[in-house]
C-alpha positions as protocol buffer text, in pm:
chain_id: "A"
residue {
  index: 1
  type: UNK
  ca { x: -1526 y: -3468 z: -1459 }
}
residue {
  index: 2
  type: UNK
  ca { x: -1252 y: -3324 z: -1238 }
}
residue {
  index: 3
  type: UNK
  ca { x: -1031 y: -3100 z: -1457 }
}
residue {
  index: 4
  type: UNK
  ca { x: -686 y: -2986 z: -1373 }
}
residue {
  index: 5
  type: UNK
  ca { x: -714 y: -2622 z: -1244 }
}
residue {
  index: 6
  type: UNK
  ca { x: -403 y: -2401 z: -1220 }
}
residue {
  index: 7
  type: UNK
  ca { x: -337 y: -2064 z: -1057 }
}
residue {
  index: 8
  type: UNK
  ca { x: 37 y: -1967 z: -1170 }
}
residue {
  index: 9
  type: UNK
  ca { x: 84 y: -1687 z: -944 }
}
residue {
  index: 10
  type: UNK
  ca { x: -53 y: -1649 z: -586 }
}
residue {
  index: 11
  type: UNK
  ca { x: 107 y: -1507 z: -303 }
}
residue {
  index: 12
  type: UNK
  ca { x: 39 y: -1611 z: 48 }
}
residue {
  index: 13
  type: UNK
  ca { x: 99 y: -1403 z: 369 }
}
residue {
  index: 14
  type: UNK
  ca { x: 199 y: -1519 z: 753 }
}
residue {
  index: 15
  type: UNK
  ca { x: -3 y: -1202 z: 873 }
}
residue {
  index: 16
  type: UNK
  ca { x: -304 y: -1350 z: 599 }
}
residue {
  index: 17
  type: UNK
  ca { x: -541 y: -1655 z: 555 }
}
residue {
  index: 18
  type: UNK
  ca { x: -254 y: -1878 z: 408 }
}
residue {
  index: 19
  type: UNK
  ca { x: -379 y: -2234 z: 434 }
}
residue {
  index: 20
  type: UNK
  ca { x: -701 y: -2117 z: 466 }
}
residue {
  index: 21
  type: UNK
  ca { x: -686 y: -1959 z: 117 }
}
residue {
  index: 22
  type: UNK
  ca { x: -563 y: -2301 z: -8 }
}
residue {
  index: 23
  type: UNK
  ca { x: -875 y: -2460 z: 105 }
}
residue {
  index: 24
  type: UNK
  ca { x: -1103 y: -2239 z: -20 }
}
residue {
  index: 25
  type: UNK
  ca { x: -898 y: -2294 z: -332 }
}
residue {
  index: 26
  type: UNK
  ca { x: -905 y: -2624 z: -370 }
}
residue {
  index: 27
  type: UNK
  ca { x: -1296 y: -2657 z: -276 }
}
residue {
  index: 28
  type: UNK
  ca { x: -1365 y: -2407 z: -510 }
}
residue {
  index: 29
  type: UNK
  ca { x: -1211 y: -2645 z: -814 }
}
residue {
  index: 30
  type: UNK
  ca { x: -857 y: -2558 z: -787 }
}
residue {
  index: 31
  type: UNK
  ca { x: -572 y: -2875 z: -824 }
}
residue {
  index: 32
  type: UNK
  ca { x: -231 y: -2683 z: -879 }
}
residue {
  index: 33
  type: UNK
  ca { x: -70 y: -2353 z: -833 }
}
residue {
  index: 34
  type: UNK
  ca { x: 277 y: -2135 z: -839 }
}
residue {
  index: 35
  type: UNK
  ca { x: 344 y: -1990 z: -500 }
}
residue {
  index: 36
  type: UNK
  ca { x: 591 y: -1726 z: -566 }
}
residue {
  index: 37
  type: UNK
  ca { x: 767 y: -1585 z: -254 }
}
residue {
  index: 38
  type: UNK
  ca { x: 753 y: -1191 z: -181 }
}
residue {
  index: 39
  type: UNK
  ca { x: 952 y: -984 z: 80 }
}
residue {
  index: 40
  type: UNK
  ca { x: 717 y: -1029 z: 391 }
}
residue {
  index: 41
  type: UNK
  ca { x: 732 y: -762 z: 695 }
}
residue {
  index: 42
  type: UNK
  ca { x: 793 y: -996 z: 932 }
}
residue {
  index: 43
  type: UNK
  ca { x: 1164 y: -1071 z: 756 }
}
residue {
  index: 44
  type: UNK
  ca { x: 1283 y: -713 z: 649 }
}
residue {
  index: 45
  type: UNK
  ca { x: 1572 y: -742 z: 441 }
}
residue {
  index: 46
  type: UNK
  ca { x: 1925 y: -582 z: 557 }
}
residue {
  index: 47
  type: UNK
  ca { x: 2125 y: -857 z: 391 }
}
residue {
  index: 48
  type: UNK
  ca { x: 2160 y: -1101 z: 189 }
}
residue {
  index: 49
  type: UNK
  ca { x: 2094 y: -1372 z: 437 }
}
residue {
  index: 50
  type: UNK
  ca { x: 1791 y: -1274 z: 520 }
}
residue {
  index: 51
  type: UNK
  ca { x: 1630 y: -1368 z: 203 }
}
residue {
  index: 52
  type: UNK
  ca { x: 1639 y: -1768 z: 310 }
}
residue {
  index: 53
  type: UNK
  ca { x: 1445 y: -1680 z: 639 }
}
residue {
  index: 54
  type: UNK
  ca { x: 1191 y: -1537 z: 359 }
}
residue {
  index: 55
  type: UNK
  ca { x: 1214 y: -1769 z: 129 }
}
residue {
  index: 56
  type: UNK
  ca { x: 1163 y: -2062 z: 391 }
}
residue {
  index: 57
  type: UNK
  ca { x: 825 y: -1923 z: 502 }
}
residue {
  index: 58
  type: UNK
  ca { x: 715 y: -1947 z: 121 }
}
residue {
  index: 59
  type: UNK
  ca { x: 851 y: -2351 z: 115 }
}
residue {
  index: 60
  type: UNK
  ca { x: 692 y: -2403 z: 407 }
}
residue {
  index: 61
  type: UNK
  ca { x: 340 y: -2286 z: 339 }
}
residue {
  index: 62
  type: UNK
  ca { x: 468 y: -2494 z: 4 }
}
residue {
  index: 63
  type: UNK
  ca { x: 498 y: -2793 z: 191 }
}
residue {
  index: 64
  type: UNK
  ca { x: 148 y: -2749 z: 394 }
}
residue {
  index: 65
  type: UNK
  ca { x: 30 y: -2699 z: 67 }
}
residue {
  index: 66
  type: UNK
  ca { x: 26 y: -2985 z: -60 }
}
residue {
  index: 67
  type: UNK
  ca { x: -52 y: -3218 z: 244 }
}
residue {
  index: 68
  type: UNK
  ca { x: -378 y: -3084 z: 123 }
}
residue {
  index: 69
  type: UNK
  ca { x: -308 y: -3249 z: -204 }
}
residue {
  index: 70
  type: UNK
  ca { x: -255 y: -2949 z: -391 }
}
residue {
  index: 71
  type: UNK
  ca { x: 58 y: -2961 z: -686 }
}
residue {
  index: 72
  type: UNK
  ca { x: 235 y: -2669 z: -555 }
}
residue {
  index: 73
  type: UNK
  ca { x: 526 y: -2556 z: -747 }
}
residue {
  index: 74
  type: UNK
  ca { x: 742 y: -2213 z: -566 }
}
residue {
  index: 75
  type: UNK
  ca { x: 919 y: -1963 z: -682 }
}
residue {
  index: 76
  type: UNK
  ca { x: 1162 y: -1777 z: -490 }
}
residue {
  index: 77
  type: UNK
  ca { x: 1407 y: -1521 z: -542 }
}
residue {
  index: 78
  type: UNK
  ca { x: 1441 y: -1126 z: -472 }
}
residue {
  index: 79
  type: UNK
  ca { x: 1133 y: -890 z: -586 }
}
residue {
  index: 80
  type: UNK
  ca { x: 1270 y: -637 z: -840 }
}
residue {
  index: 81
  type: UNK
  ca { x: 1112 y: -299 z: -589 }
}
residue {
  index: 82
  type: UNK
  ca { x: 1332 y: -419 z: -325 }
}
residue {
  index: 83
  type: UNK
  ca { x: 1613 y: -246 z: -497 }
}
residue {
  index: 84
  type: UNK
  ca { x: 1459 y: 83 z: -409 }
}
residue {
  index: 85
  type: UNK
  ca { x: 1415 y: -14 z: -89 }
}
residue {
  index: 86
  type: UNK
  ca { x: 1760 y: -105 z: -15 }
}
residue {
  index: 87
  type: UNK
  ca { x: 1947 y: 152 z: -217 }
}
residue {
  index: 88
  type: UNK
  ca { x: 1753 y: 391 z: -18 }
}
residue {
  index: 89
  type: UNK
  ca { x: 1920 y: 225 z: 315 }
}
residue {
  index: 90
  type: UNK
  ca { x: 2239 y: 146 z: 180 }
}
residue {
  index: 91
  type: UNK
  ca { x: 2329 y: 328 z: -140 }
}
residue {
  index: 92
  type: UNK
  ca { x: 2252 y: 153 z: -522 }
}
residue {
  index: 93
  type: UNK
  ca { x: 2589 y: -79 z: -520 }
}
residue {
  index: 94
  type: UNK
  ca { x: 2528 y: -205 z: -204 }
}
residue {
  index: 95
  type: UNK
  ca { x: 2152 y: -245 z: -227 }
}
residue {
  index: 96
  type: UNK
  ca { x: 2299 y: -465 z: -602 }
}
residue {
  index: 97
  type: UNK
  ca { x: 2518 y: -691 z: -393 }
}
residue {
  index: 98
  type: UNK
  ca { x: 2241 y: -777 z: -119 }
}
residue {
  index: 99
  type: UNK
  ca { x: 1993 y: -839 z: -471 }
}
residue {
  index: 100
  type: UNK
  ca { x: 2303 y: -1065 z: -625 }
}
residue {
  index: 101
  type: UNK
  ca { x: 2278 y: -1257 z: -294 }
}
residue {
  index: 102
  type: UNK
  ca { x: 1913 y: -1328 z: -314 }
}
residue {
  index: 103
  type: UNK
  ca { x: 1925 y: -1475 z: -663 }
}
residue {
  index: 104
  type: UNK
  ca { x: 2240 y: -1725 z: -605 }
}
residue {
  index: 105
  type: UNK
  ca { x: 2057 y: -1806 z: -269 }
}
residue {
  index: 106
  type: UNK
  ca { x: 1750 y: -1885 z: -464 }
}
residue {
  index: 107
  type: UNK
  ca { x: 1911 y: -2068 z: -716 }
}
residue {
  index: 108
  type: UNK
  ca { x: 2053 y: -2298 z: -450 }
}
residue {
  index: 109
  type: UNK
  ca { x: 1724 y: -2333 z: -321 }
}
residue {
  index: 110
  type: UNK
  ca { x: 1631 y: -2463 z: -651 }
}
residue {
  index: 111
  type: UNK
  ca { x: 1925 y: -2667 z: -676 }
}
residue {
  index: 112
  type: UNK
  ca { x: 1848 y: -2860 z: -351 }
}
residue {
  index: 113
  type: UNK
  ca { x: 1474 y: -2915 z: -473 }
}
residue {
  index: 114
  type: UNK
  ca { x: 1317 y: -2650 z: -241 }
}
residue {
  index: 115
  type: UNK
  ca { x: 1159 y: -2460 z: -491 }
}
residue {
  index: 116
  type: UNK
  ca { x: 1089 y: -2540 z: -875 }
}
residue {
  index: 117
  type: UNK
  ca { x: 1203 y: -2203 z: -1060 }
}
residue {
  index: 118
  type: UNK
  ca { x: 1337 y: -1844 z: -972 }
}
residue {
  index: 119
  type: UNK
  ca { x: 1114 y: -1557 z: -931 }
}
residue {
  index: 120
  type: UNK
  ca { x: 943 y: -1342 z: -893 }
}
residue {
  index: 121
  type: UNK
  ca { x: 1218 y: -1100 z: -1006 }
}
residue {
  index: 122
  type: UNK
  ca { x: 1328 y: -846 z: -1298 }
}
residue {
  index: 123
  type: UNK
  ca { x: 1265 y: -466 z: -1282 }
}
residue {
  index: 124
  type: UNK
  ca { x: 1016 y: -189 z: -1178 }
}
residue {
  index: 125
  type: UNK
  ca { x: 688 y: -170 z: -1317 }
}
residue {
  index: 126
  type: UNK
  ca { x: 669 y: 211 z: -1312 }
}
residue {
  index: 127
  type: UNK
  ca { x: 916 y: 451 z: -1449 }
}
residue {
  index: 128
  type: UNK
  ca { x: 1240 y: 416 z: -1231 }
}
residue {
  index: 129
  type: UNK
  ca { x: 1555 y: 616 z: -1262 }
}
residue {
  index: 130
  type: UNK
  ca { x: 1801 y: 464 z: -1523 }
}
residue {
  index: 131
  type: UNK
  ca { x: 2044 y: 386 z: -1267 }
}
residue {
  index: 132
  type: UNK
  ca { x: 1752 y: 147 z: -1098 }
}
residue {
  index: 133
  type: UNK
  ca { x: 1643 y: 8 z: -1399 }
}
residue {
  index: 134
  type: UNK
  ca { x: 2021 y: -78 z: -1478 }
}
residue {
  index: 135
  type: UNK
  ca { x: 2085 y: -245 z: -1168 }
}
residue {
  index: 136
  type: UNK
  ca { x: 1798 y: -490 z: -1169 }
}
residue {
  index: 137
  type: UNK
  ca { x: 1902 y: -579 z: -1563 }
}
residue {
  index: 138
  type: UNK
  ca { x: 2262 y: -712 z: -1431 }
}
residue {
  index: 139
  type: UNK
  ca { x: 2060 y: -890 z: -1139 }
}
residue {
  index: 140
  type: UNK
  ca { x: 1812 y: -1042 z: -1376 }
}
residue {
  index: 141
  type: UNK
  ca { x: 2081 y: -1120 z: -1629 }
}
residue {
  index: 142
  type: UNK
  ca { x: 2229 y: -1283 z: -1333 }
}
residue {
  index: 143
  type: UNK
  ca { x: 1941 y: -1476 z: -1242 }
}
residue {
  index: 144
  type: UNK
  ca { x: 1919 y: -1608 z: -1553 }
}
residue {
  index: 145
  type: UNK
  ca { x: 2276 y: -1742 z: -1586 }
}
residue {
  index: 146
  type: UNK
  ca { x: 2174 y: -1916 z: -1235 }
}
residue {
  index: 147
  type: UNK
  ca { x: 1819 y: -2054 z: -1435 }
}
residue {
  index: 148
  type: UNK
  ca { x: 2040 y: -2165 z: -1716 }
}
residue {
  index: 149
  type: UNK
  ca { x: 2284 y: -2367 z: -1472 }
}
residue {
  index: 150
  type: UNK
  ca { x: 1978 y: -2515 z: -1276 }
}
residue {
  index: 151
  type: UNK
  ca { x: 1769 y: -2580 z: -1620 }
}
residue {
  index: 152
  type: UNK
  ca { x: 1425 y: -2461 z: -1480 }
}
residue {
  index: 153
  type: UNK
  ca { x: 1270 y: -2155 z: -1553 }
}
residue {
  index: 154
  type: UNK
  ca { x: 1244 y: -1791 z: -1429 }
}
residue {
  index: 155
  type: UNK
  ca { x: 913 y: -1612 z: -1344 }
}
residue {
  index: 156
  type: UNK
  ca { x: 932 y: -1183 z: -1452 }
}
residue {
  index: 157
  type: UNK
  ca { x: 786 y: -883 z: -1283 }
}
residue {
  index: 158
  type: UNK
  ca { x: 841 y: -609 z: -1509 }
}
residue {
  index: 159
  type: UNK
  ca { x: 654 y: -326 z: -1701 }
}
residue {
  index: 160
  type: UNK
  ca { x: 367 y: -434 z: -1861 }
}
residue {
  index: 161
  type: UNK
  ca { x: 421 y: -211 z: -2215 }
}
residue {
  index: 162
  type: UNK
  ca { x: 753 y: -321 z: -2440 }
}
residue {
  index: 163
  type: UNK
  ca { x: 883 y: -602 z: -2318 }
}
residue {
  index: 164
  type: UNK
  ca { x: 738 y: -769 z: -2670 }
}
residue {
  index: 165
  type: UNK
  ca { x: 1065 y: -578 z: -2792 }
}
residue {
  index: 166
  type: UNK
  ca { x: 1240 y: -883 z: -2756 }
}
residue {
  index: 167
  type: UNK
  ca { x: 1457 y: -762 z: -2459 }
}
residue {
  index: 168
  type: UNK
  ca { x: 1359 y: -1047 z: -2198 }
}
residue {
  index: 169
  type: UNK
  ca { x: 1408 y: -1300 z: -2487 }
}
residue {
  index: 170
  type: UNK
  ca { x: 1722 y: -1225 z: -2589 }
}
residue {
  index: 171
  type: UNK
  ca { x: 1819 y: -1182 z: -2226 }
}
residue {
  index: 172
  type: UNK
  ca { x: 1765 y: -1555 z: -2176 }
}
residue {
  index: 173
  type: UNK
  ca { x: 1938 y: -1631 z: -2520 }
}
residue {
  index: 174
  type: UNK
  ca { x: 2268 y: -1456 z: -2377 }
}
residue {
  index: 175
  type: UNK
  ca { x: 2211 y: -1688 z: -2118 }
}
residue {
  index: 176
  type: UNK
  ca { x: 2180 y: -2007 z: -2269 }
}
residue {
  index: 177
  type: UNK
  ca { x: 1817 y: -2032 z: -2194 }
}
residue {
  index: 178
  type: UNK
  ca { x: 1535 y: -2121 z: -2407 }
}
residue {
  index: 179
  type: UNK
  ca { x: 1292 y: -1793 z: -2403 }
}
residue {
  index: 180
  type: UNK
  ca { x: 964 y: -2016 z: -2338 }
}
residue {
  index: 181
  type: UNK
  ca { x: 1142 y: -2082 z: -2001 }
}
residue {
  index: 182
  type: UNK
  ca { x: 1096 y: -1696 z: -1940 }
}
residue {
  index: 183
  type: UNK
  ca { x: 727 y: -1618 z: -1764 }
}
residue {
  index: 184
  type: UNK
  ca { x: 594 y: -1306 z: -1767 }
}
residue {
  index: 185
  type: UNK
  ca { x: 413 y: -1303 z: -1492 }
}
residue {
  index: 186
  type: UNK
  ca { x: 88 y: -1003 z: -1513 }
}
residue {
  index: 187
  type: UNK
  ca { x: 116 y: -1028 z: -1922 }
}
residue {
  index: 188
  type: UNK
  ca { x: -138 y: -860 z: -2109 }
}
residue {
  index: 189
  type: UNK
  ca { x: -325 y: -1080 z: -2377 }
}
residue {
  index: 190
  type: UNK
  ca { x: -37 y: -1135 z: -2601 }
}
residue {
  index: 191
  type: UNK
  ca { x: -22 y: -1520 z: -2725 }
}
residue {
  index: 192
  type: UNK
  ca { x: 112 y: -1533 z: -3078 }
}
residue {
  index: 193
  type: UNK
  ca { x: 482 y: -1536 z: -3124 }
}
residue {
  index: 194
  type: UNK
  ca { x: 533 y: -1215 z: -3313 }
}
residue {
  index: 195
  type: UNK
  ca { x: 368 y: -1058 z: -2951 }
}
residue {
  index: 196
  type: UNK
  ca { x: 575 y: -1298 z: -2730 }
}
residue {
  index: 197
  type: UNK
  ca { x: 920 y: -1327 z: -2875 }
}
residue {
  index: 198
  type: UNK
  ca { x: 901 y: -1688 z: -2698 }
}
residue {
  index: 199
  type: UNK
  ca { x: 797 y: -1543 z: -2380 }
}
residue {
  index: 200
  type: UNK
  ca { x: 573 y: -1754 z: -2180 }
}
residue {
  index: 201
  type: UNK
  ca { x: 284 y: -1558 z: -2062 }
}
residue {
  index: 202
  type: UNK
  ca { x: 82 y: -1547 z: -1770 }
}
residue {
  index: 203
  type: UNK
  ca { x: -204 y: -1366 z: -1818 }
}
residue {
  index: 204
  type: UNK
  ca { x: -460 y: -1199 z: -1525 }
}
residue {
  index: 205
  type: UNK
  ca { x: -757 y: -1395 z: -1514 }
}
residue {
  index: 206
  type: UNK
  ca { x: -990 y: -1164 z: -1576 }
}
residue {
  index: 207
  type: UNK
  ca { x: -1328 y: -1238 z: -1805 }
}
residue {
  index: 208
  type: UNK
  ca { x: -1210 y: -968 z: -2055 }
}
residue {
  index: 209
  type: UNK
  ca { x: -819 y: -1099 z: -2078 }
}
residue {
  index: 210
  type: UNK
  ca { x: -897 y: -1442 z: -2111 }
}
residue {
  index: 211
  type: UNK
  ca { x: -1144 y: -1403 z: -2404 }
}
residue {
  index: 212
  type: UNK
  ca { x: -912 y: -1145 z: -2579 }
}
residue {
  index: 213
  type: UNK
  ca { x: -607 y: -1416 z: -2560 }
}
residue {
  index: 214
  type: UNK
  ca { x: -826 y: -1724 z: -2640 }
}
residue {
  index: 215
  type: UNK
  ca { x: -890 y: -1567 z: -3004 }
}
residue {
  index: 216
  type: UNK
  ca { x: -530 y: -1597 z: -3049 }
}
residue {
  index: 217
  type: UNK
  ca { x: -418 y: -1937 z: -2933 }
}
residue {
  index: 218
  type: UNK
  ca { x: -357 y: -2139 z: -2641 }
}
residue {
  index: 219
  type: UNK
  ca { x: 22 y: -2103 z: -2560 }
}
residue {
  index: 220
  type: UNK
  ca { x: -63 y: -1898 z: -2239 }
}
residue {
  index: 221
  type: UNK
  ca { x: -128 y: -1943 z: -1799 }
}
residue {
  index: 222
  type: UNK
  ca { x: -372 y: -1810 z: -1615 }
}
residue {
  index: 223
  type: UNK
  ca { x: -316 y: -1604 z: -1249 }
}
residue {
  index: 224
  type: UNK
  ca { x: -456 y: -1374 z: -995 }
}
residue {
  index: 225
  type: UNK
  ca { x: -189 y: -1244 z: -784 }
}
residue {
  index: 226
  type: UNK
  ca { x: -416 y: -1306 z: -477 }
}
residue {
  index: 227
  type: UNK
  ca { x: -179 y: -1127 z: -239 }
}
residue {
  index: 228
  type: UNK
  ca { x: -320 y: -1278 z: 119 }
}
residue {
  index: 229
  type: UNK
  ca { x: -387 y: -920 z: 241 }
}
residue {
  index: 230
  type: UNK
  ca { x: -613 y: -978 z: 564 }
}
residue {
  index: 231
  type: UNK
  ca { x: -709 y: -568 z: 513 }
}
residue {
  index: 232
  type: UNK
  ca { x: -769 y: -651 z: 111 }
}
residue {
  index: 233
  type: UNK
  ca { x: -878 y: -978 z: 134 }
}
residue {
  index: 234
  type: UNK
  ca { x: -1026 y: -926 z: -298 }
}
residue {
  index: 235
  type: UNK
  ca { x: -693 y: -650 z: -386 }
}
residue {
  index: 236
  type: UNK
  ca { x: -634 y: -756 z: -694 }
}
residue {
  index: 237
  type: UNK
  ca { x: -846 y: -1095 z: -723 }
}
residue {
  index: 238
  type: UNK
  ca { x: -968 y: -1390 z: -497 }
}
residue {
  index: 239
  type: UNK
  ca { x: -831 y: -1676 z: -458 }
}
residue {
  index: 240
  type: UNK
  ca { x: -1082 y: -1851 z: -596 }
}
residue {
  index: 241
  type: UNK
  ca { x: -1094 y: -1667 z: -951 }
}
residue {
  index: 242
  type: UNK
  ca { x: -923 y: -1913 z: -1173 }
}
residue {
  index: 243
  type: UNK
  ca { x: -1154 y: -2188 z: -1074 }
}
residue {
  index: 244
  type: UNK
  ca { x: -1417 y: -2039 z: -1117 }
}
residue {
  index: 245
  type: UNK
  ca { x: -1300 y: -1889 z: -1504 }
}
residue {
  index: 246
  type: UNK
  ca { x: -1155 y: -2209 z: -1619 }
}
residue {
  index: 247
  type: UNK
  ca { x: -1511 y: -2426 z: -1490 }
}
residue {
  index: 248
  type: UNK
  ca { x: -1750 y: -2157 z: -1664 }
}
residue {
  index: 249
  type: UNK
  ca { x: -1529 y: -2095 z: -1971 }
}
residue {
  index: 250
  type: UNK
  ca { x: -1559 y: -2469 z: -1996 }
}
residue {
  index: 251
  type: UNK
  ca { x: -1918 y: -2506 z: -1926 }
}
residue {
  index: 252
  type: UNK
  ca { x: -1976 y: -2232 z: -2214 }
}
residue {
  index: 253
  type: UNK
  ca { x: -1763 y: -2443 z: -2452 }
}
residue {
  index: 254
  type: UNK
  ca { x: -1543 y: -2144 z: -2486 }
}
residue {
  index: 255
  type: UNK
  ca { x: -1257 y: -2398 z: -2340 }
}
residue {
  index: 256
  type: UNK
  ca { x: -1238 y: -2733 z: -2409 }
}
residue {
  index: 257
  type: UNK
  ca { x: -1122 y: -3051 z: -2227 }
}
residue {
  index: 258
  type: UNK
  ca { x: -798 y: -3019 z: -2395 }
}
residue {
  index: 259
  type: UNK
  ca { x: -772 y: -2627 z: -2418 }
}
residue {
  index: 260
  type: UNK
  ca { x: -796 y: -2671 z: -2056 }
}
residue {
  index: 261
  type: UNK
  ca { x: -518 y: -2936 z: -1988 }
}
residue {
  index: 262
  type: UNK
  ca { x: -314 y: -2740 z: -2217 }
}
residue {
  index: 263
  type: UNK
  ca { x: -309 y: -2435 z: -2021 }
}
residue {
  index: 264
  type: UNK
  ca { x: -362 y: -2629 z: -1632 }
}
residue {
  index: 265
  type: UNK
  ca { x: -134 y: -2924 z: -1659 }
}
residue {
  index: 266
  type: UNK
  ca { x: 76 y: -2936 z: -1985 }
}
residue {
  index: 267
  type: UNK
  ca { x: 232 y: -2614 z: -1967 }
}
residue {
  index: 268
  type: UNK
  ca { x: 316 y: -2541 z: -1582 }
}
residue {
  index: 269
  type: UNK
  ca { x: 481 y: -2897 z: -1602 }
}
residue {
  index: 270
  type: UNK
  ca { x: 669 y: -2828 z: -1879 }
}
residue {
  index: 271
  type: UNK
  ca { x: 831 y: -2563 z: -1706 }
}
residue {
  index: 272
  type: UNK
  ca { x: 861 y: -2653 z: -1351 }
}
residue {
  index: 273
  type: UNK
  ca { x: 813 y: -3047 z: -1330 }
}
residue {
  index: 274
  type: UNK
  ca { x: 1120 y: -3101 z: -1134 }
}
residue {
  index: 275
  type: UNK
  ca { x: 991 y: -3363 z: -896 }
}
């Protein structure tokens, strides 16, 4: 039986293994994965151009992808720490403007069927100064206006602890947007709605993390973050870690044939079937 086997977020790197991660993927069991773009070295950002230089090495490696038959969807769109980065440069209001620019450039890139949602993008995981934290709110906000206007969804990096509060879901509801559109990309086990607020989560695919959200439901992705780091080639997890969960969960009857088409196939098209 070939199953569908999803990775939701996975990074890949032009200094890394790249296509050669995607083939150990896919041998390993995998059928389908997000690649979400991240600020590489070789592109630093100074403005707000620069992000499509970025962003094109993530639809390319996209597009390589899936000659190898893999259902790729990508996410692009400015990561949240690059505000530090740049207001340390260029002072906070600048460093907002070059952000603003990222997100309406990856909304176009969504727009022109490039990539399939906008992300990875929000806020700092770690404490941040308020004026940070503030900043990255009106770019988020912004982002999802942009989601809203393009109808696909918008993947979150942001603190780990109280965003259950409600604040990303009624972020999206200013916008227009539907909250399950919302992914929160790293989300600890939290399934039911009470914990989600309509968030979409993504949880790390980790033994302990899967069987702690599997006693609550099914509403819920699986990732590993693999971050194509040639000097941390495991940082984080391998690329071959959902596979391998979702075929031995399934062996152990812990996941069933459905549970697992649920979580693989149903969901990640729901929210970024655009082609």
């Amino acid at each position: 039986m070939v199953l569908p086997i999803y990775d939701d977020h996975l990074h890949l790197s032009p200094s890394g293994r790249n296509i050669e991660a995607l083939k150990e993927f896919k041998a390993e069991g995998g059928t389908g994965l997000t690649l979400v773009n991240l600020p590489y070295p070789e592109v630093p950002i100074s403005d707000g151009d620069d992000f499509r230089k970025a962003y094109d090495i993530t639809v390319g490696f996209a597009e390589a992808g899936r000659e190898l038959g893999l259902n790729i969807h990508v996410a692009v769109g400015p990561y949240p720490i690059l505000m530090i980065h740049l207001a340390e440069r260029f002072g906070l209001e600048r460093a907002e403007s070059i952000m603003m620019e990222g997100m309406g450039i990856a909304a176009q890139y969504v727009a022109d069927g490039k990539a399939d949602l906008i992300g990875e993008v929000g806020r700092p995981h770690f404490e941040s100064s308020q004026e940070i934290v503030d900043a990255c709110n009106r770019v988020l906000q912004y982002g999802m206006d942009l989601a809203h206007e393009n109808s696909c969804a918008v993947m979150i990096h942001s603190e780990s602890e109280g965003w259950t509060d409600g604040n990303l879901a009624s972020m999206a509801r200013s916008s227009g947007m539907d909250p399950r559109m919302v992914v929160k990309h790293s989300s600890p086990p939290w399934v039911t709605p009470e914990e989600t607020q309509g968030v979409t989560p993504s949880v790390p695919a980790s033994r302990k993390l899967i069987r702690e959200a599997l006693t609550k439901g099914r509403n819920f992705m699986l990732e590993t973050d693999f971050i194509d780091d040639p000097e941390r080639p495991t940082s984080i997890m391998a690329v071959t870690t959902v596979p391998k969960r979702v075929k031995g969960l399934f062996t152990t009857g812990e996941l069933s044939e459905e549970d697992v088409y649920r979580m693989c196939q149903d969901i990640p098209e729901s929210l970024y079937g655009r082609r």
